[in-house]
N, C-alpha and C positions, 0 to 999 in steps of 0.2 A: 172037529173044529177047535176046541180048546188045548187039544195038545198040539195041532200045527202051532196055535198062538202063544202056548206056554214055550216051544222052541224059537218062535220069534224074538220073543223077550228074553230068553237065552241068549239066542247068539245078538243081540243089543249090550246086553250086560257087559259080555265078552269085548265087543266094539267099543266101548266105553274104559275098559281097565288098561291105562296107559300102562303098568307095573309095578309087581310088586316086591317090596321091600322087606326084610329081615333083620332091619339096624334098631328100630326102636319101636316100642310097642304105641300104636293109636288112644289118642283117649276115652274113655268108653264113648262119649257123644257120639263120636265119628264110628266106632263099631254097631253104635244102635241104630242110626242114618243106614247104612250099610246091610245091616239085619234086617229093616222095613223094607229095602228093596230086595231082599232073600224071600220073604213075603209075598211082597206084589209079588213075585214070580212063581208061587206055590209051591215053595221049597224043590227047586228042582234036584235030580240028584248029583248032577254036575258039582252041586255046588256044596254037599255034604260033610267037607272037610272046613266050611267057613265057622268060626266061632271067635270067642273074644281073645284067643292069641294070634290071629290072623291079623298081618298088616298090610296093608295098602295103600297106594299112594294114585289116589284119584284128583285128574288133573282136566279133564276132557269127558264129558256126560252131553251127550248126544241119540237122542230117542224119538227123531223126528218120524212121522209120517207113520206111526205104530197104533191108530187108533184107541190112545189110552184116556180113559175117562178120570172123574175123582178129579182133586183137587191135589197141588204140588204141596208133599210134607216139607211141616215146622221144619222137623231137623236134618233137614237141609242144607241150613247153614251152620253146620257144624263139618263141614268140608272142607276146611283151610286154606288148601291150597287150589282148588277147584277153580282152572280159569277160563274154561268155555260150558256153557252151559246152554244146550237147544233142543227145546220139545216143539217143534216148526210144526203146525200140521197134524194135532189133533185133537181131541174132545175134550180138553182138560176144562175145569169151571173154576168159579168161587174167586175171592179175593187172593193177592199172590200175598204170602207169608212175610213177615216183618224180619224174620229170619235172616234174609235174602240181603240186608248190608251185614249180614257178620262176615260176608265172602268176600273178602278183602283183597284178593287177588284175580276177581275176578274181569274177563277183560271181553267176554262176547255173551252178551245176554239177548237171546232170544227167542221172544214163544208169540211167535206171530201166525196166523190160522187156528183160533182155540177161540174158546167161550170166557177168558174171563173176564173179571165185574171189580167194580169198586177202583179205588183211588190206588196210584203206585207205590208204594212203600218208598220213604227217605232212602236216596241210595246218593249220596251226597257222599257219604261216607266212602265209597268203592272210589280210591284216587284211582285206579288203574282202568276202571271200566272205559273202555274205545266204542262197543258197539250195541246201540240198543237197539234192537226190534220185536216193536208191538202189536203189528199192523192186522187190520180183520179180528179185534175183539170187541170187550164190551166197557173198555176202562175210561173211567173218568173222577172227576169234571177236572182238576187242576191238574195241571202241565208237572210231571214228573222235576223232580231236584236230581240233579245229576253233578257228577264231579267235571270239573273243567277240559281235564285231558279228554272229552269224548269225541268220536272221529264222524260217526253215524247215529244219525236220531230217524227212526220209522215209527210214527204214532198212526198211521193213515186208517181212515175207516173205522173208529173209535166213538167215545160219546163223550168226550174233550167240552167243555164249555167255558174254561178260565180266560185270561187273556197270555201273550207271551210274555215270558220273566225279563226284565231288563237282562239279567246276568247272562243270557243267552248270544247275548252282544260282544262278551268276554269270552267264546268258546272261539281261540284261536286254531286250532286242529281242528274242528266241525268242518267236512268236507261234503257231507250227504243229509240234507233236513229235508223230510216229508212229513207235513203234519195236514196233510188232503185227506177232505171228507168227512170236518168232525165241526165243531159248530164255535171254534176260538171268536171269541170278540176283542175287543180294545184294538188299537192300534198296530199298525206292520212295524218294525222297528227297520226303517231304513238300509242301515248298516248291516240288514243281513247281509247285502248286495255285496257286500264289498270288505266281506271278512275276509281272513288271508290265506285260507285254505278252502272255504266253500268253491264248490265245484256244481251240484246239483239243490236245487230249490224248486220245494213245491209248498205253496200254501192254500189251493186248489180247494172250492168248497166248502169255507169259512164264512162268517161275518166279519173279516176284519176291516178295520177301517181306517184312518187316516189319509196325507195329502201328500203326494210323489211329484216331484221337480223332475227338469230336464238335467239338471245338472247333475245328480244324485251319481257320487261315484260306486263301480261295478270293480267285483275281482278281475280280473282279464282271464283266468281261468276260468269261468261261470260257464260251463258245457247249457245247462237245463234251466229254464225257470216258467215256473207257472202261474201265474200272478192269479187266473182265472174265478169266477164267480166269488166275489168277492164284493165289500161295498169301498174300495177305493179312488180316490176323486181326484185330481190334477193332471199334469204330465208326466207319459211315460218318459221314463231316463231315456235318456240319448243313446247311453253306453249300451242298452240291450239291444238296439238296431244298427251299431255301425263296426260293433269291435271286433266281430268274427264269425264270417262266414258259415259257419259249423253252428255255432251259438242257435238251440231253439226258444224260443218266447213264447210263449201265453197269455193272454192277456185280454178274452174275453168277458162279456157279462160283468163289466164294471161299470164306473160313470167318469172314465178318467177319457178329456180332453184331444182325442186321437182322432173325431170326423168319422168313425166306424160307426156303422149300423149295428154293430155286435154291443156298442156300450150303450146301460140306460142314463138316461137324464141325471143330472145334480140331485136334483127333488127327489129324487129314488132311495137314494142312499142318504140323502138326508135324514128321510121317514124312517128309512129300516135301520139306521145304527139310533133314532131317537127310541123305536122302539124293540130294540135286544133287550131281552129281559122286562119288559112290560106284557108285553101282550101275547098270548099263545096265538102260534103261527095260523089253526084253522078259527080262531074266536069269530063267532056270527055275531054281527051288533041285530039287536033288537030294534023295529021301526019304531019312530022317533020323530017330532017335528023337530024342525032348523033348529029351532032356539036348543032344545035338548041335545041336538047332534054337535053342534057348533061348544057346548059347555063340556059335553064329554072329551072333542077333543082336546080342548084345550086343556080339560085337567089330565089329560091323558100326556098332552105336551110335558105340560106342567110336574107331573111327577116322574114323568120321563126322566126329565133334566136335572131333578132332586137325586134319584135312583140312580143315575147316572154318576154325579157328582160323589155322593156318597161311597159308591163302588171304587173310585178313583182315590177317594182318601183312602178305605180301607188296603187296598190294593197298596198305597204309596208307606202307608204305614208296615204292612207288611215285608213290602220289599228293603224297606230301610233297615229293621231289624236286621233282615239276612244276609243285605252288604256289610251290617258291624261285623256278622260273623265273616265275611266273603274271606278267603287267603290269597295273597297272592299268585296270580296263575304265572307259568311258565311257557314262554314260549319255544315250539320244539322242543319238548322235551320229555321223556316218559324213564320215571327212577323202575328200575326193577325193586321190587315188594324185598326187604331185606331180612323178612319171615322167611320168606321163600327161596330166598339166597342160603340162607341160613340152612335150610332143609336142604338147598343140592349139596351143600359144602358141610356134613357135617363131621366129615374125616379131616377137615382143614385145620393148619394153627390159627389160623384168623378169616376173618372175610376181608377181603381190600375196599374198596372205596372206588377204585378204577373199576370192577364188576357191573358197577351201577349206570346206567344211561343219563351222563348228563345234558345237560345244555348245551347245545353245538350251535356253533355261528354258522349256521347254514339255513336258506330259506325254504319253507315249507315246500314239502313233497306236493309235486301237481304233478297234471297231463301237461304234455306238452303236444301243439301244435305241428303238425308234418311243414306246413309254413314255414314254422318258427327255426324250426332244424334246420332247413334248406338255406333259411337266410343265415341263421349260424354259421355255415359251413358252406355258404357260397355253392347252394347246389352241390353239397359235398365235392367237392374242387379236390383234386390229385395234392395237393400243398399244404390240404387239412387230413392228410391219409397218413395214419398212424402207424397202422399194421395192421395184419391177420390176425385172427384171434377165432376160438371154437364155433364154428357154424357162423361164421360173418366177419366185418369188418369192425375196425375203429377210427375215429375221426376226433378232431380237436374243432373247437366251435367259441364262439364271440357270440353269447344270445345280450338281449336289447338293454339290459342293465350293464354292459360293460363287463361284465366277466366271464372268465374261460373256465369251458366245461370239457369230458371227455363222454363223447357219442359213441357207445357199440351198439352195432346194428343185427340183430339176429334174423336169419331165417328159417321161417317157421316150416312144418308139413301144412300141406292144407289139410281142411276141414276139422282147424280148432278155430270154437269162435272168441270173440275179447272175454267171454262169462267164461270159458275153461281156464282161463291165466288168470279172472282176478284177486284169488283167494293167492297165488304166488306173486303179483304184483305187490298187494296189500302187506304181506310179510318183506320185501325186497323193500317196502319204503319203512321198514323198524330198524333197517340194519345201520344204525346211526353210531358211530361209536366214535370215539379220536383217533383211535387205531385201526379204523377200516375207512378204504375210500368208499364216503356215503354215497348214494341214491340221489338224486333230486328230483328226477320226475321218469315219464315214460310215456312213447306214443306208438298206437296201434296202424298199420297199415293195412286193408283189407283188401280184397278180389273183390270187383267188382258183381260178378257173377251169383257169387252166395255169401260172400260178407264175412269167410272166412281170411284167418289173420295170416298175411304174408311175410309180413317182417313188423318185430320190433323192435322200437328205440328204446336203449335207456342209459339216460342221460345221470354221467355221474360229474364229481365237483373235479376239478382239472388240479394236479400234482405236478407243480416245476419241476421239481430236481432230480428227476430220473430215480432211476432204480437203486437199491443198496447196493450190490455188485459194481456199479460205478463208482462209490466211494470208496469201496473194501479191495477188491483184486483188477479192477482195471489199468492194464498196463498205460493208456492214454491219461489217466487221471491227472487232473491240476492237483485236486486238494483230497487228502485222504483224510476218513473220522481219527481223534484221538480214540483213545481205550477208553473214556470216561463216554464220549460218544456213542462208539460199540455197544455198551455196556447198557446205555440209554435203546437205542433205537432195537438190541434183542430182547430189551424189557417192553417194549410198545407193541414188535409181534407176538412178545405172548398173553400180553392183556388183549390183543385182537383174538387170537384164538380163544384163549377165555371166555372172552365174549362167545361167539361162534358157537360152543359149546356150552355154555350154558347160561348166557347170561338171556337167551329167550328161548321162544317154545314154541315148538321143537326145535331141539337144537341143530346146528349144521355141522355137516360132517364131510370126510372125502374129500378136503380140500388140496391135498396135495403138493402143499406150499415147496417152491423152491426159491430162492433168492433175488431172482429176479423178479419176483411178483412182490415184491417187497418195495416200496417209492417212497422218498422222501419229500417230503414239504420243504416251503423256504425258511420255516423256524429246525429243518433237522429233523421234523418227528416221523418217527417209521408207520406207515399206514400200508395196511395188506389190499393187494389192488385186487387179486383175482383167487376168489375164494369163493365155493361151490353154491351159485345163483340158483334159486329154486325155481327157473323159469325153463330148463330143459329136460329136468330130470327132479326127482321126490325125494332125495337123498336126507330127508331127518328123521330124528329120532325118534317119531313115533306117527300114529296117524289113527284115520279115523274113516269108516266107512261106513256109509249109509246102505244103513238094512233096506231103506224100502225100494233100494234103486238097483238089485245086486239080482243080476238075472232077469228083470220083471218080477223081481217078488216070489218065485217059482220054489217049489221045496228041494230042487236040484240046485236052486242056488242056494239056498239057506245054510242048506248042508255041505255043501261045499263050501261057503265060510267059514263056517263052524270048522271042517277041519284044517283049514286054515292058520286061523286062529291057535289054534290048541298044537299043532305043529313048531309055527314061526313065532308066536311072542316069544318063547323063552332066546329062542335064536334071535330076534329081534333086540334085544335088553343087552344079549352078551354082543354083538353087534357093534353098540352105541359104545361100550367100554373098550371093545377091541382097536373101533377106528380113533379114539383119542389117544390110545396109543402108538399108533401106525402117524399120528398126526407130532406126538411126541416123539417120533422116528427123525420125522422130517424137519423138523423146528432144531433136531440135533447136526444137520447137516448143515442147514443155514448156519448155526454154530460156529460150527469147525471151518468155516469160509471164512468167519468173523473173526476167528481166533490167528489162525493161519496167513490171511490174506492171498491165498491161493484159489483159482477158481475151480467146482469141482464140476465135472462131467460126466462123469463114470462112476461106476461102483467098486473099479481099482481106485480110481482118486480119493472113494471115501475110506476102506481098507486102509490105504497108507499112510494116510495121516490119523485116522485113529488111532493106527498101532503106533505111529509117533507119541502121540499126546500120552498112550495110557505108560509108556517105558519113559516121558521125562515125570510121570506123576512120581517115580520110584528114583528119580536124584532129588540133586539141590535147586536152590532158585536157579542156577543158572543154565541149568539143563534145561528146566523147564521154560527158560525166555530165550532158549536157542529156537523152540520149536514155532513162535510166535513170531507174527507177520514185523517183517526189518522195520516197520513206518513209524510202531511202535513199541520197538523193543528198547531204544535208548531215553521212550520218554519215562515221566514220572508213573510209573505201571504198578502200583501195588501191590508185592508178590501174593499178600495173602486173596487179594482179588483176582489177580490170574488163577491163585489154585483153586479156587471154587469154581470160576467158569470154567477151568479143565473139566474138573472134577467132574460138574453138572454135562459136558457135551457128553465126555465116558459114559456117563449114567443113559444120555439120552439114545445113546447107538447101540446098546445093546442089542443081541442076535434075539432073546425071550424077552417076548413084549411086556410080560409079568413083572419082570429085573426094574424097566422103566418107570423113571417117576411120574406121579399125575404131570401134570401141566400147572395145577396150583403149588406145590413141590418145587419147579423148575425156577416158576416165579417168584415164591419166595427166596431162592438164592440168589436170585439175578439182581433183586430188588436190596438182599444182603453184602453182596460183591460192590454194591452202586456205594451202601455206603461207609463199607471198608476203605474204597478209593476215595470217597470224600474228605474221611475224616485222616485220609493217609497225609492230607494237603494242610489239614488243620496244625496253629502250633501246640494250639495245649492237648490234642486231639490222644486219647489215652486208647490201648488194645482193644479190641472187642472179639468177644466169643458169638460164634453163633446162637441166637434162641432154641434155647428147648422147644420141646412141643405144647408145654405148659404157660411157656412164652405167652405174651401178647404184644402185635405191633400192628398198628394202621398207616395206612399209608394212603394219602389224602389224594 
């Protein structure tokens, strides 16, 4: 038994090491973290070769469902860059370690099904944290501090007894709140209803209390809500019974104003929110004549309402404090950790600024409605039909706010249900960038029969102005990009692949980009429209497999992991480098379309004019602006900015993928050509040399 279990923990280990590195040595922290769980695992001999010059780069620690006992070590957090972290599912105890905000990049915390105890540790700190789950422990009494960008809150089946933080009012991303089953007092903060990405609400199983109006505005996305056993008094809101069919409500065991049999009396919930916190739930009174009975309650009232009051200052006094420190939150918006930028890029002359996830004028990722599509799109009408596209259609749509979106419709196999896509839905809604057409929501279509998914929607933001190749070689063209244009819009595909590649995790890869999948907006800016969706296929760069689900658990499947594992990571690592290359292939073609103005088709189209471009790199300017598209060879073209963008397509077409520059390489001279030609306009505007690698430049 203990060596099946000591191979369990093996190949977990294994499951868990995204890869590893040889660029710079770990701190000892992170090597003694790392040596503990050498340990837990009683030195296996796999792991023989591990010691303090060993480097790794642990990003994903996943140990679900492995019956581990003990308490989760201090150093812990001494991880860095560690952003999913789940022990789901087994005997773990004791208080979670304070350790646990130095994980600063951490973005999926959950250890739900375990024994522990005591209060959550400040994790205020963790800006990146999206997803907590607590659920089925023993933690309490105060409502966890969490940072604003969180997406998912699971406290359910806990020993919870504080009341809700106002600030929980300001979690605009908050899409999933379950805090059923644990004994919250104070007040429902209204506005949960109708934050701007809640989707699912349970507060099932509490004392809370307060008084709900008919008016009380609802998200129109609110899929779930469970108001149930609760001590709440008034009228239910309107908007939970008329806004959508689909919509389920709960709303038993209350004292709110609805005519149901199922709600107690006013006087119910009066007593019971007078007495939270007075009186133990089984307390026997001792017989008593009237006069004695009648004094007790009353001072039982009486300090009730003291006890009460006083809890409200302290609570208000509290909360005030933690608004002085509150920051700013962001809506829509999640920066990548520039720790962690810093560590993909540390072969780069610089980090950019574009790298980062900023704030998009786009509204909050939801579900949408099969309804809502159909009215979009007039019953999908022949006049909103866009075209074919991989395993379905596309459609243009008008949803109820007055703006156009663009609807692809995929078909699924059967016998996937909506829980197999969500973990690739929930990634498809991060893919937010300037230079990629975003995400905004997505709707499930099931069979009747077993509930498997037939087709889905997913609904992106709508792109006016066609494709690149309509500005660049379309012989029908009105208006063609200057060179200053160009210049812009193959700087915007390559901070999209950037992104793609590493500006999340895992990164995407195999996208294949050709020219046409390239659209402009009405301000000009190039957004990559069809770039490798993780909803048909698993194509990124790393992953993760649950031991306890691989076979039934069987020692046939263990070990066939395991060789798995020890075959394909290293193949897996070179993989991720090869296809950014093979991606830098491609980004070279759009290029030479860009440079050229000729459309290319074929793989003699690309031949010919590379060996154009590389035979005028070897005359003068003016060989070299023979080779360049006629629209813009008479404008003001600045020769030393065309030779760099020659220079860079050459670099990108090469036959040995080796030869080829990164994609941050490419960027940076796209972004040095931009402003060679700037300063070619300028009058005082003096030579510039390109930056060394010792350089430093940002670029906002």
């Amino acid at each position: 038994m203990e060596k099946e279990l000591g191979l369990e923990r093996l190949l977990v280990l294994f499951l868990v090491l995204i890869s590893i590195r040889y660029s710079e040595q770990l701190q000892s922290s992170q090597v003694q973290a790392l040596v503990r769980i050498q340990h837990l695992l009683n030195y296996p001999a796999a792991l023989n070769s591990w010691n303090n010059e060993t480097d790794f780069y642990l990003q994903t620690l996943v140990l679900d469902g492995n019956r581990l006992t003990g308490r989760i070590p201090d150093g812990l957090g001494s991880l860095p860059v560690l952003a999913v972290l789940s022990v789901k599912s087994n005997s773990l105890d004791g208080p979670l370690p304070d350790s646990l905000r130095d994980l600063n990049n951490l973005r999926i915390l959950s250890l739900s099904r375990n024994k522990f105890s005591g209060d959550v540790p400040d994790l205020s700190s963790l800006e990146n944290l999206q997803v907590l789950e607590l659920e089925d422990n023993s933690f309490g009494s105060k409502f966890p501090q969490i940072g604003s960008k969180i997406e998912s809150i699971a406290l359910r089946n806990n020993k919870f007894t504080a009341s809700i933080p106002e600030k929980v009012q300001s979690y605009y991303q908050l899409e999933h709140f379950d805090i059923s089953s644990n004994n919250f007092v104070g007040p429902l903060p209204p506005s949960l209803l109708s934050l701007s990405s809640i989707t699912d609400l349970n507060v099932a199983g509490n004392k809370l209390t307060g008084m709900l109006f008919e008016d009380n505005p609802c998200n129109t996305a609110l899929d779930f809500v469970d108001l149930s056993a609760n001590l709440l008094t008034g009228t239910l809101p309107s908007c939970l019974l008329s806004s959508s069919r689909n919509r389920i409500v709960h709303f038993s065991n209350n004292c709110l104003a609805t005519g149901d049999a199922t709600q107690h009396p006013f006087s119910f919930c009066r007593n019971e929110a007078l007495a939270v916190g007075v009186l133990p739930h089984h307390q026997r009174q001792k017989p008593a004549s009237k006069v004695i009975l009648a004094l007790i309650i009353c001072g039982s009232i009486t300090g009730g309402v003291i006890l009460v009051c006083l809890t409200i200052l302290v609570v208000k006094s509290f909360l005030a404090k933690k608004a002085a420190q509150k920051t700013p939150t962001r809506f829509i918006s999640e920066d990548a950790s520039s720790s962690y930028t810093s560590k993909l890029f540390t072969d780069a002359r610089y980090i950019t600024q574009a790298m980062k996830l900023g704030a998009l004028s786009l509204p909050s990722y939801r579900t949408f409605s099969l309804e809502e599509l159909e009215e979009a799109t007039n019953n999908f009408d022949t006049e909103t039909f866009m075209g074919e596209i991989r395993n379905g259609q596309m459609y243009r749509g008008q949803v109820r706010d007055g703006s156009y979106v663009t609807i692809r419709c995929l078909k699924m196999k059967r016998s996937n249900t909506t829980q197999n896509f969500m973990h690739r839905i929930e990634l498809i809604s991060k893919l937010r960038h300037q230079h990629l057409v975003s995400a905004l929501g997505h709707c499930f279509e099931c069979y009747l029969d077993d509930s498997s998914v037939s087709r889905i929607f997913l609904v992106f933001e709508y792109v006016p102005n066609g494709t690149l190749r309509r500005w660049i070689s379309d012989k029908h063209a009105r208006q063609k990009l200057t060179w200053t244009q160009r210049i812009a819009a193959a700087t915007g595909v390559a901070k999209g692949l950037q992104f793609l590649h590493n500006g999340i995790i895992p990164g995407l890869f195999s996208n294949n980009l050709k020219i046409i999948d390239i659209l402009l907006d009405q301000n000009l800016v190039a957004k990559i429209s069809s770039y490798n969706l993780p909803i048909l296929s698993e194509n990124v760069g790393s992953f993760v497999i649950f031991s306890s689900n691989i076979h039934n658990g069987t020692d046939f499947g263990s070990a066939w992991t395991y060789l798995q594992l020890v075959l394909f990571l290293p193949m897996l690592i070179y993989r991720e480098k090869y296809e950014e290359k093979l991606a830098v292939y491609y980004f070279g073609v759009i290029l030479l379309e860009i440079i050229t103005g000729r459309q290319i088709n074929t793989k003699n189209d690309i031949l010919v004019l590379q060996n154009q471009l590389q035979v005028s790199m070897t005359g003068n300017e003016a060989t070299r602006k023979n080779v360049v598209d006629g629209a813009i060879r008479g404008s003001s073209c600045s020769a030393e900015s065309l030779r760099t963008i020659i220079e860079m397509c050459c670099r990108c077409l090469y036959e040995d993928p080796v030869d080829r520059p990164s994609m941050e390489d490419v960027l940076w001279n796209l972004q040095f050509a931009a402003q060679v030609q700037d300063d070619s306009h300028s009058t005082d505007g003096s030579p510039i040399s390109p930056l060394q690698p010792s350089g430093q430049l940002v670029i906002q």
